[in-house]
N, C-alpha and C positions, 0 to 999 in steps of 0.2 A: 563037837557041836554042843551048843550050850543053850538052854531053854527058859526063859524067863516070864516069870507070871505074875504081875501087877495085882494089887489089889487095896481097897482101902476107897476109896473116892468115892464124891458125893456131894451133894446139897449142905450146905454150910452156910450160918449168915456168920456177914462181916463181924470180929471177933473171937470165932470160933475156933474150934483144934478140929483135926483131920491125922490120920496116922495111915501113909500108905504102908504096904508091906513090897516086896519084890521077893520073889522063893526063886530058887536056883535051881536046876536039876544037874544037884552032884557040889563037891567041896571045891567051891574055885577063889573062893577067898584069898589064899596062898600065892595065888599066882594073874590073877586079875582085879584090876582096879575099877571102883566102882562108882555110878552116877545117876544121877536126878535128873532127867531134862524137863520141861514144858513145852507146848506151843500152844501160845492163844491163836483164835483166828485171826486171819490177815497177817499174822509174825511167822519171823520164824524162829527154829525150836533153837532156847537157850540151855544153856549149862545153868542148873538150879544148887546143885552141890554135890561131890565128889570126897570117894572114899579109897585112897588107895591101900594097896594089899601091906603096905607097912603100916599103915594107920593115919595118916596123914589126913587132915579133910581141909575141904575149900569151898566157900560158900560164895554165890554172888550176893554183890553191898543191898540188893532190894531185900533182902532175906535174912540177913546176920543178926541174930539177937533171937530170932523168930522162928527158927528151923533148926533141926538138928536131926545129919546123917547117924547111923548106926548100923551096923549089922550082930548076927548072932551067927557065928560058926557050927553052933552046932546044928543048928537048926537050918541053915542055909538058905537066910534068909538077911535082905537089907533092908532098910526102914528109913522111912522120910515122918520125922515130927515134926508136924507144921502147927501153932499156935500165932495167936493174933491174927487168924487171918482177914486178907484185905480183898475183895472187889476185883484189884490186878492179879491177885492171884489164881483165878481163873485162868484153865486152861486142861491142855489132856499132857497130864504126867508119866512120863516114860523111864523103866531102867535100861540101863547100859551096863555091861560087864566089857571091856578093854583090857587086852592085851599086847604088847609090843614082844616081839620076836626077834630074833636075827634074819627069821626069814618072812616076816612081816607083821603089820597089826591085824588081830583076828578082835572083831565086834561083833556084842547080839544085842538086840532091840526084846524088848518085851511088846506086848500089844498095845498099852495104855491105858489110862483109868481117867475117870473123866472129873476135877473140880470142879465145881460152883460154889462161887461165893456170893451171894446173894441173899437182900432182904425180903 
């Protein structure tokens, strides 16, 4: 079982930076890959950017230039840097930790941290 805790969210006017955090409980970096979601109201929740356990990352095109994944292993902790932000970027930000198996994919949700971007 794997337990994830958001943090970082808030009131922000348009332009501004935000830095969520995601803590792990326990070293799963090694072995699970990691991710940003959203959901504004009335959507549903996207893929915002992804950190896989080799290092890989992937961002969606609304976000590229403007965001940037990271984690700290020691600390077990991932990080969402979000600068320039925009108005769309409202929304409640969730981590994901993903694993694939032989005997299946094992996922954990965090609770979520809530954006505003707003003047």
């Amino acid at each position: 079982q794997v337990q994830l805790v958001e943090s970082g969210g808030g009131l922000v006017q348009p332009g501004g930076s935000l830095r969520l955090s995601c803590a792990a409980s326990g070293s799963i970096f090694g072995f699970y890959s990691m991710g940003w979601y959203r959901q504004a109201p009335g959507k549903s929740r996207e893929l915002v950017a992804s950190l896989t356990s080799g290092g890989r990352v992937n961002y969606v095109d609304s976000v590229k230039g403007r965001f940037t994944i990271s984690r700290d292993s020691a600390k077990n902790t991932v990080s969402l840097q979000m600068n320039s932000l925009k108005p769309e970027d409202t929304a409640v930000y969730y981590c994901k930790a993903e694993r694939n198996t032989p005997s299946g994919v094992y996922a954990y949700w965090g609770q979520g941290t809530q954006v505003t971007v707003s003047s």
